[in-house]
N, C-alpha and C positions, 0 to 999 in steps of 0.2 A: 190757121187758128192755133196758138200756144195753147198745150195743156200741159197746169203746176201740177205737180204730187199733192193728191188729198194728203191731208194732215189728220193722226189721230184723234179723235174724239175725247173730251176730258172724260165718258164714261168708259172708253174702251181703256184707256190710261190707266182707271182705277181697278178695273177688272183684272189686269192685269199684274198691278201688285197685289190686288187678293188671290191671283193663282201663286202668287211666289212663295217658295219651300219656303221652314225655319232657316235658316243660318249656323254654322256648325257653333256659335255664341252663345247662341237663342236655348240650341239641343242641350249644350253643357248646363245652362241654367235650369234650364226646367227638369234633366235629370239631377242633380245639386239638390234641389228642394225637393222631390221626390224620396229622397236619400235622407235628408233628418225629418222628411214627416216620416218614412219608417224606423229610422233610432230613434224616435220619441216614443212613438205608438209600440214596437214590438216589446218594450221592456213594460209597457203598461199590460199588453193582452197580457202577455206571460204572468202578469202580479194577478187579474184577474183570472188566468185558467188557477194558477197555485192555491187564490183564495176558496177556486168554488170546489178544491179536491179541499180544503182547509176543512170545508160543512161537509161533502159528502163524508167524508172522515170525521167526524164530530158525529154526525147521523148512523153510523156504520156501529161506535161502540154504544150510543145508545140501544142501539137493538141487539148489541151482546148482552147488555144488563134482561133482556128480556131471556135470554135465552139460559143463564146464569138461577135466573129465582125458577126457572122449568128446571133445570136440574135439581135444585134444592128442591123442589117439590117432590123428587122420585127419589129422594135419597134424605130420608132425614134431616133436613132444613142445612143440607153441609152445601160447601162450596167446593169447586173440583181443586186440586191441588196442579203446583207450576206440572209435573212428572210422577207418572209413577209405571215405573218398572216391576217385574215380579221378585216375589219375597220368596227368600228361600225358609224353606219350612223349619228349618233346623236352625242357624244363624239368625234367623229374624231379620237379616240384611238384605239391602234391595242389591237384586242381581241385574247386569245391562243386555235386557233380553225384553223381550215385549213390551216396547217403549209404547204408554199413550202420555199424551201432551196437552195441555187442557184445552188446547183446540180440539183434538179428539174427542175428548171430554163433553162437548158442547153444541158438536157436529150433528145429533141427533135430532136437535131441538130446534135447529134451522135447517135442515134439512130434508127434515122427516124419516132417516131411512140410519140403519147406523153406516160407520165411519166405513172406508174401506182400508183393509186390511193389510196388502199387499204393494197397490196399484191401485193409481183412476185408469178408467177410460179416458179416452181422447174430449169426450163430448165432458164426461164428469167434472177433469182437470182445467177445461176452460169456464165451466161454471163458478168451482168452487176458486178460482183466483180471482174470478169476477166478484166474490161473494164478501158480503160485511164481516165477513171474516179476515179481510186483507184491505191496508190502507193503498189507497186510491194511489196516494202520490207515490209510495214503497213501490208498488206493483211497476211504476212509470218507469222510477231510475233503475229497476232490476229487473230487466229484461231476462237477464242469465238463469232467474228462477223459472222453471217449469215442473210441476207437479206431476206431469204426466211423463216425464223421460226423467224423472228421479221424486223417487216417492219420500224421500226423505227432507225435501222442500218442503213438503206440507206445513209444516209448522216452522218456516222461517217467513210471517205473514207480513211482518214489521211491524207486532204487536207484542207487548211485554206482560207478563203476567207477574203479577205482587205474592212474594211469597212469605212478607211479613207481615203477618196481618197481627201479629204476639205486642207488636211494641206499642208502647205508652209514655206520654210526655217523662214519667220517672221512671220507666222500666226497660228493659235492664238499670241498675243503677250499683257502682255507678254507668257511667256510658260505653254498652259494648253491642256489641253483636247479639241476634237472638239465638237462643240456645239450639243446637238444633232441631231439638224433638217437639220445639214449636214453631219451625218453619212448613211453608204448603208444601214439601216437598218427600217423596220415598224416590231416591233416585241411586243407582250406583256408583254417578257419577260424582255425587253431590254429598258432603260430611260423610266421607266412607263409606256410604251407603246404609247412615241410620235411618231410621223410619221417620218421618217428621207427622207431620198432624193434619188431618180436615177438618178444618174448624167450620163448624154453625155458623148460620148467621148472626145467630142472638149472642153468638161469642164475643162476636168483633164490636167494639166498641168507635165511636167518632163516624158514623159510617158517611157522613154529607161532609167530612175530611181528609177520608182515606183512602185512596185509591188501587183501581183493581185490575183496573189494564190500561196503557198508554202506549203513545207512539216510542217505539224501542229498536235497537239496532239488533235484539236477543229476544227469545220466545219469553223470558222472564227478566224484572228490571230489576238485576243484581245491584245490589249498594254496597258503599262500604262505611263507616262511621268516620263523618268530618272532625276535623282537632276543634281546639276552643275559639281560635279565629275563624272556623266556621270555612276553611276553605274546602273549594271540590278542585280534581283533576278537569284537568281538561278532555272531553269526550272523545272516548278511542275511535282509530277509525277503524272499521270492521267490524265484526260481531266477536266481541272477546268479554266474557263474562269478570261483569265487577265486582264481583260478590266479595266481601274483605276487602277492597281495593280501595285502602287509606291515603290520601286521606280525604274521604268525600265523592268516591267514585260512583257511577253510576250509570245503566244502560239506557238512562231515555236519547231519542233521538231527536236532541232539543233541538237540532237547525231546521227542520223536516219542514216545517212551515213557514220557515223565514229562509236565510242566506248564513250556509256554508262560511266561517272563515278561513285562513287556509291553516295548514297542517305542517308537522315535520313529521311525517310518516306513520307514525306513531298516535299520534292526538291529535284534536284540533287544538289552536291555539285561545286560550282563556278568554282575548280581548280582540274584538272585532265578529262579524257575521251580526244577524238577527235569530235570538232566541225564538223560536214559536213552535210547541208543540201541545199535543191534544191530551187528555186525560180522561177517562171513565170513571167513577169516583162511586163507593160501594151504593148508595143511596140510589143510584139510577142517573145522576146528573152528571152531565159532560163541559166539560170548558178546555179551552184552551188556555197553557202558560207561557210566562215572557220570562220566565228568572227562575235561575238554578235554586235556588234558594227556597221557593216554591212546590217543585218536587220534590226535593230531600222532605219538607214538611209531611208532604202527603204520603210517605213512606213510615218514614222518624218521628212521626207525631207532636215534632218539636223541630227550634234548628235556633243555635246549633247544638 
């Protein structure tokens, strides 16, 4: 009796190309599309993490404006000023010696407790960088700030305080600088160390146009007075105080919420990046700007 070789089954046949690997074709292709759904997708998360530090930073100086009308409550309806050093009794000049910074200033009324003096603790130092006291996104790209292993980070939060609160669509006039002794400021560092002024509330006039702190590269958003074409520099990189810095200079941190353009060491470059940064504005209300043009206003009460 002849026996043929069984022949496989058409189901064992199929079974067995469902066991068969990819193909090293099949691999390339499917990691290939793997690879632009993540360059698509990663540049979106990242727009969505930037936007939502965009609010929490928008949320953060609204509750400085709370903290701002508590001072003025304990002090004569004043606003705290950018610095103040101690005055010498005789010159009347501020001396660079017991620096508070109107973070300091401010510290009491979100906190509860006053400022510390010296030094955080360990536990304090990651609170207060945690705190609406420091923008969200600032805190992210400056790792290098630590409050607790140099106390003089304290007030480099990435917020800018306004220390012209004097100017008026005609005033100075014609178009200058404000004088000193009506700048927020008694500092030794700052016009020689004259005494500048705490202005009231009820002083400041335009208050739902003026603004009182914003995203800035400097504890204060130094200006300088734009020409008649109304131009600005282009924004320094670092923290280097604008104050006089003609023509149109100024410490906000306009890329903060948008895209960096690039730089020649020195500045960013005028054309390219996205403008977007945050504003506190004296009234209590917060927005965000897209144009230089915009802040000078809220500074210069005019532009140009």
């Amino acid at each position: 009796m002849i026996h043929t070789a069984a022949q496989p089954s058409s189901s064992s046949r199929s079974s067995e190309r469902n066991r068969r690997g990819f193909t090293l074709v099949e691999l390339l292709v499917v990691i290939g599309i793997i690879a632009i759904l993540i360059s698509v997708l990663l540049p979106t998360l990242g727009n969505a993490r930037r936007a939502a530090a965009s609010v929490k930073c928008l949320s953060n100086l609204k509750n400085l404006h709370n903290a701002f009308l508590m001072y003025a409550g304990d002090f004569k309806n004043c606003t705290p000023c950018g610095r103040q050093d101690d005055i010498d009794p005789i010159t009347k000049l501020a001396l660079n010696q017991n620096n508070r910074y109107w973070s300091d200033m401010i510290f009491p009324y979100l906190f509860r407790r006053p400022a510390p003096i010296n030094a955080f603790t360990q536990q304090d130092a990651a609170a207060y960088q945690a705190s609406v006291l420091w923008c969200p996104t600032w805190v992210s790209e400056h790792p290098e700030l630590n409050v607790y292993q140099n106390y003089n980070d304290r007030f480099k939060n990435g917020y800018g305080f306004n220390i012209y609160f004097g100017f008026k669509p005609g005033y100075p006039s014609p178009d200058a600088m404000l004088p000193a002794t009506q700048q927020a400021m008694y500092s030794q560092v700052w016009n020689g160390g004259i005494g500048g002024k705490y202005w009231k509330r009820n002083e400041i006039s335009n208050q739902a146009e003026r603004m009182i702190v914003a995203d800035a590269n400097l504890w204060i958003v130094g200006m300088g007075i734009t020409n008649a074409a109304g131009d600005f520099l282009g924004q320094a990189v670092g923290s280097v105080s604008e104050h006089n810095a003609t023509p149109g200079g100024m410490n906000y941190d306009r890329f903060r919420h948008g895209k960096y353009p690039k730089n020649d060491g020195t500045r960013f470059l005028t054309k390219g990046g996205i403008i977007a940064y945050n504003v506190l504005y004296f009234d209590g209300h917060a927005s965000s700007l897209n144009s230089v043009q915009d802040g000078y206003k809220a500074i210069r009460q005019r532009y140009p």
